[in-house]
Residue, then its C-alpha position, 0 to 999 in steps of 0.5 A: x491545471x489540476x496540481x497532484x502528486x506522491x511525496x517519498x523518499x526515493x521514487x524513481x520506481x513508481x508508476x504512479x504518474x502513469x497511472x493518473x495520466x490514465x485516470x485524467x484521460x478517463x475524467x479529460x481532466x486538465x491534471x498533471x501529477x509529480x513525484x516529490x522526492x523529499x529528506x525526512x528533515x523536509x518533509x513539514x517544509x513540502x507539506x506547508x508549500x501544498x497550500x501556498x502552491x495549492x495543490x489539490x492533492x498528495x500521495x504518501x508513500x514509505x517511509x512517511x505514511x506515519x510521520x506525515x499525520x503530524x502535519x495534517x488539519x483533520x485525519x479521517x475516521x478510517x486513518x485515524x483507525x489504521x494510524x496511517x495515510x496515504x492520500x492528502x486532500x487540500x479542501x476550503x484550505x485544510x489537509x485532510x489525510x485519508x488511507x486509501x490502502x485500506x480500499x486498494x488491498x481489498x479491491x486486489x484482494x476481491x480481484x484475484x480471489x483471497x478470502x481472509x475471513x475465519x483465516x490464520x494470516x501472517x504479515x511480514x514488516x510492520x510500518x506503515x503499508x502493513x497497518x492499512x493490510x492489518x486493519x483490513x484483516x481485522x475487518x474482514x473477520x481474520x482468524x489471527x493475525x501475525x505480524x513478522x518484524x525485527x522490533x517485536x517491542x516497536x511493533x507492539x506499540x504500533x499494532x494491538x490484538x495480533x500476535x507478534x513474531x520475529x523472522x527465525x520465529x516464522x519458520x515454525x508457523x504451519x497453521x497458516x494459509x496466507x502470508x503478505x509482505x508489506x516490506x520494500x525487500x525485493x523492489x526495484x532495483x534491489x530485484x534479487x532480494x526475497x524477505x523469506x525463503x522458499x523452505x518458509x513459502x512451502x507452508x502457505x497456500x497464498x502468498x500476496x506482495x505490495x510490491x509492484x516493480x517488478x510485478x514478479x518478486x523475487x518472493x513471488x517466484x519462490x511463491x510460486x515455485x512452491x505452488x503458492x497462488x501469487x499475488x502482487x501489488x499492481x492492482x492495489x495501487x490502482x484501487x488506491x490511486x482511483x479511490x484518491x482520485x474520487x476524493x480529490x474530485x468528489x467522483x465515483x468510478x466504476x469498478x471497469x475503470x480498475x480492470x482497465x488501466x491495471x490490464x493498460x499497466x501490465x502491457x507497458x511494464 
């Protein structure tokens, strides 16, 4: 049997196992997938046991999308690019990190129509889920780029050629289509809480979140109160769990293949 999984720090929210019980059930693959909930303190000691219990392949997820690069043999182009990964590959006993983010946030992106190209884009929270985002903006063409964190010093070392704010600075952008969280406010189970307010979502058009439990934020509520097109993370993480999949398993999968867990996770959340 086929060993994988999704190392974090709290992850009793993902939907992650069921989204590759369906992708083994499409490759009627012999695979099991388990959550590694794991310290920051541990988290070298779980990534040497990958090649002791030979597991075939890793998700990352926050906090340790940074941090965990430490460990790797090799890191990808596209990662190294990012300064993030999410996805490991255990190959001729090598960790390989890879960011599968990047290809999740542009199928979600394609899915439900957002063009960001020639466009202002403002990015709330700068860790690791916003620099696979921040990469893909800069791409894909963004006008300008503007990162909302509470350490504007930090940010600054983490990411370059953006602009960079903080959250009492966010209410004076209006020049702005587009706004992302890429912060864990408002996931389950702390459901109540919008990392903005609907006097700032007014000044946007579009109003994408990673967050997928729940699938309507409380941000997105207030998005769509205002009359913003609303998006959430759901289809992301499908893009990125097929995209690891087709590395772990040297395979190619339909774009169908997408449509068709996502429409299957939608009906049991």
């Amino acid at each position: 049997m086929n060993i994988y999984g999704l190392l974090g720090k709290k992850l009793g929210h993902s939907l992650s196992p069921e989204i590759h019980k369906l992708i083994f059930e499409k490759l009627n693959v012999n695979g099991i997938y388990n959550l590694y909930e794991v310290s920051e303190n541990n988290i070298k000691d779980v990534v040497d046991k990958v090649k002791d219990f030979n597991i075939k392949g890793l998700n990352v997820t926050i906090p340790y999308k940074i941090k965990v690069m430490d460990y790797m043999d090799e890191v990808s182009k596209e990662a190294k690019k990012i300064g993030a990964i999410n996805t490991i590959v255990l190959k001729n006993n090598k960790m390989i990190g890879y960011n599968t983010d990047y290809y999740g946030f542009g199928m979600m992106l394609k899915k439900f129509k957002v063009e960001v190209k020639d466009k202002i884009v403002v990015v709330l929270g700068s860790g690791g889920a916003s620099k696979a985002v921040v990469q893909y903006l800069k791409d894909k063409g963004s006008k300008k780029i503007i990162i909302v964190t509470r350490n504007i010093k930090e940010a600054q070392c983490k990411f370059k050629n953006c602009e960079f704010i903080t959250y009492n600075d966010l209410k004076n952008v209006t020049n702005s289509e587009i706004i992302v969280n890429c912060t864990p406010i408002g996931m389950y189970p702390n459901v109540d809480n919008s990392i903005v307010e609907e006097n700032i979502l007014k000044n946007f058009k579009v109003s994408v979140d990673l967050i997928y439990n729940p699938l309507e934020t409380l941000f997105l509520k207030k998005s769509k109160k205002v009359g913003n097109t609303s998006v959430n993370g759901l289809y992301m993480l499908v893009g990125q769990a097929i995209k690891a999949q087709e590395l772990w398993n040297n395979i190619k999968f339909d774009e169908e293949i997408i449509d068709e867990i996502y429409d299957k996770l939608v009906e049991i959340i």
